[in-house]
C-alpha positions in Angstrom: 6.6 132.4 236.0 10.6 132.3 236.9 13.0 129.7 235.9 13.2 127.7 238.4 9.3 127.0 239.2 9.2 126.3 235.4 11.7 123.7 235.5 10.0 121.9 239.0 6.6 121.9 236.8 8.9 120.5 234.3 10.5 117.1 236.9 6.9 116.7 238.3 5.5 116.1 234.9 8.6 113.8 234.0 8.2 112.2 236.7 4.4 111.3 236.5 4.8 110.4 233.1 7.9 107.8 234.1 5.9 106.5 237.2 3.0 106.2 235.0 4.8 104.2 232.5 6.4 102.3 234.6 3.7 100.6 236.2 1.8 100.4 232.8 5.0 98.3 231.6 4.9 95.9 234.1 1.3 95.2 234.1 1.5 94.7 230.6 4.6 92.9 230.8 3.1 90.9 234.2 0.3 90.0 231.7 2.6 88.7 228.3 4.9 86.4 231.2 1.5 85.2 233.2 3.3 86.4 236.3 0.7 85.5 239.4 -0.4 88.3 241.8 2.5 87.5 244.0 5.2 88.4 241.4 3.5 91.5 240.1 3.1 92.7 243.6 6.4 92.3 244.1 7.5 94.0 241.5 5.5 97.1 242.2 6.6 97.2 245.8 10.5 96.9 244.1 9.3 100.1 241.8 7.8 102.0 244.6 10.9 101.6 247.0 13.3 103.0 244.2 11.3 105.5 243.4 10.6 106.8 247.5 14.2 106.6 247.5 14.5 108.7 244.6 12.1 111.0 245.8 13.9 111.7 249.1 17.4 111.8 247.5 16.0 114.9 245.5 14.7 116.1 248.4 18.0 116.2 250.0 19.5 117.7 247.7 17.5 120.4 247.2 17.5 120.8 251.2 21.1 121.1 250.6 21.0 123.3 248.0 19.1 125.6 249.6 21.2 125.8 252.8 24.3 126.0 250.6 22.2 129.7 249.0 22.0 130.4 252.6 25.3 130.2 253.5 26.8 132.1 250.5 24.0 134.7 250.7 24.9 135.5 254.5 28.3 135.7 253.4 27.8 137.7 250.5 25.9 140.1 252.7 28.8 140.1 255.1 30.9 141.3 252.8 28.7 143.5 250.7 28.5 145.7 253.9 32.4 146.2 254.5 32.3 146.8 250.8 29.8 149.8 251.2 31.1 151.2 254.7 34.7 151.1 253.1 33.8 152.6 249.5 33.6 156.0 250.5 36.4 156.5 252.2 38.3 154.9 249.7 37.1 156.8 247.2 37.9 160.1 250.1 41.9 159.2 249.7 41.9 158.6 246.0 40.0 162.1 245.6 42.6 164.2 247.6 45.4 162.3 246.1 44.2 163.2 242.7 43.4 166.8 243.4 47.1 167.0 244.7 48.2 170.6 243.9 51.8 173.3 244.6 49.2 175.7 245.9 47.7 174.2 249.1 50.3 171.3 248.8 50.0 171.2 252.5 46.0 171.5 253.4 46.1 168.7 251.2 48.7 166.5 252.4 46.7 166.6 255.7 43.7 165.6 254.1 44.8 162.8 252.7 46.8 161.7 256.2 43.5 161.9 258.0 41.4 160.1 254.8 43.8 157.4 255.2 43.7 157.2 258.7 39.9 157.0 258.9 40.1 154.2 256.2 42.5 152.2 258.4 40.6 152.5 261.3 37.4 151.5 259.6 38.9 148.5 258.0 40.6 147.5 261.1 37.0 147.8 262.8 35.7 145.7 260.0 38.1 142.7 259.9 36.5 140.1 261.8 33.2 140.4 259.6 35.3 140.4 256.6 37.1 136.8 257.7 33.6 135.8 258.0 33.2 136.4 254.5 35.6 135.0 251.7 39.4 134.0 252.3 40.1 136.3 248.8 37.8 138.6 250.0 39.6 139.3 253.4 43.0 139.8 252.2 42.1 142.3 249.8 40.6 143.8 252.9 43.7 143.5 254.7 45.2 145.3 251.1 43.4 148.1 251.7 44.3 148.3 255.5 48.2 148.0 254.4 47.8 150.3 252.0 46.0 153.0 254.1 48.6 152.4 257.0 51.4 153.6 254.5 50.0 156.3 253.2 49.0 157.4 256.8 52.7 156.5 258.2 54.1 158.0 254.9 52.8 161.0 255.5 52.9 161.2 259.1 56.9 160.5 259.3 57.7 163.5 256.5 59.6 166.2 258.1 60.2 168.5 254.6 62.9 166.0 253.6 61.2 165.6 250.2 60.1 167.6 247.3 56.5 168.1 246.3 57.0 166.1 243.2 58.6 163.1 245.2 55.5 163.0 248.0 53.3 163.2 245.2 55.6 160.0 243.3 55.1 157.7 246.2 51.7 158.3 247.1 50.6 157.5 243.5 52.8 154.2 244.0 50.3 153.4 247.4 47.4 154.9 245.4 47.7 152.1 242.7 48.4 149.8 245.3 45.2 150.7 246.4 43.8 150.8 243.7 44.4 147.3 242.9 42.8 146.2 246.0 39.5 147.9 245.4 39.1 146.5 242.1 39.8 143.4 242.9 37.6 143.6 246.7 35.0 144.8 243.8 35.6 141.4 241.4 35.7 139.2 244.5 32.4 141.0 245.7 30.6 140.3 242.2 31.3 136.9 242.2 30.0 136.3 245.3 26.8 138.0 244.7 26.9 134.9 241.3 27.2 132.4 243.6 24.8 133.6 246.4 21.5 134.4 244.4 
């Protein structure tokens, strides 16, 4: 049996017991004052009211509960799906960054220009479900976009007017940048996932 059905068994059983003594007190106590019928009626009634009223504030908030689950779930699903249609490609542009090398300097520098630009596209195409997600969520979403952009634009504007080493320099400064925004997208994502189940 899980948690949470243990703990309802748990409030019903309280709950009995309380009702139960409740009315047990005040027929007793009905009894010691020599209230009439009238008074102990009353007094009941008084009883029952709070406790319907109890009842259906409980039930409120557990309807609200739930719907709050709801809402967090859908968007922790929202974003769990940019997370998984971006992951590989991010992890496309950090591979051919690292595997940087003088002999196919080139082949490589290509590579990464057209990893990048498929990332940027993809997380341009997946904006508007991300805003549907988390604030924090979406602008490390829009991180990743920036960051793709510049490597893409980076690479795309070099005419030979830099050395190997200093290509190589900058695009480790956007890889970090990078980087940083998947680990964080990753954090964000895990505390939603917390919330949402």
């Amino acid at each position: 049996m899980d948690d949470k059905k243990q703990k309802l068994i748990l409030y019903i059983l309280l709950f009995s017991i309380l009702i139960f003594d409740t009315f047990l007190f005040i027929w007793v106590f009905g009894i010691i004052l020599s209230w009439g019928e009238t008074i102990i009626s009353g007094v009941i009634s008084a009883v029952g009211a709070i406790i319907g009223g109890s009842l259906t504030l409980i039930g409120v908030m557990w309807t609200i509960s739930y719907q709050r689950k709801i809402y967090y779930r859908a968007k922790y699903e929202n974003a769990n799906y940019v997370f998984t249609e971006l992951l590989p490609l991010i992890n496309q542009v950090y591979n051919h960054i690292k595997s940087l090398n003088p002999k196919s300097f080139s082949q490589e520098i290509d590579e990464i220009k057209n990893a990048a630009k498929k990332l940027e596209g993809k997380t341009k195409d997946l904006l508007l479900l991300a805003s549907q997600s988390d604030s924090e969520f979406f602008r490390e979403v829009k991180n990743i976009e920036f960051y793709s952009g510049v490597i893409f634009e980076y690479i795309d504007g070099l005419v030979g007017i830099e050395t190997d080493n200093e290509i190589k320099d900058k695009l480790m400064i956007y890889y970090n940048g990078l980087a940083k925004a998947d680990s964080r997208f990753d954090k964000i994502l895990s505390n939603m996932k917390k919330i949402s189940f």
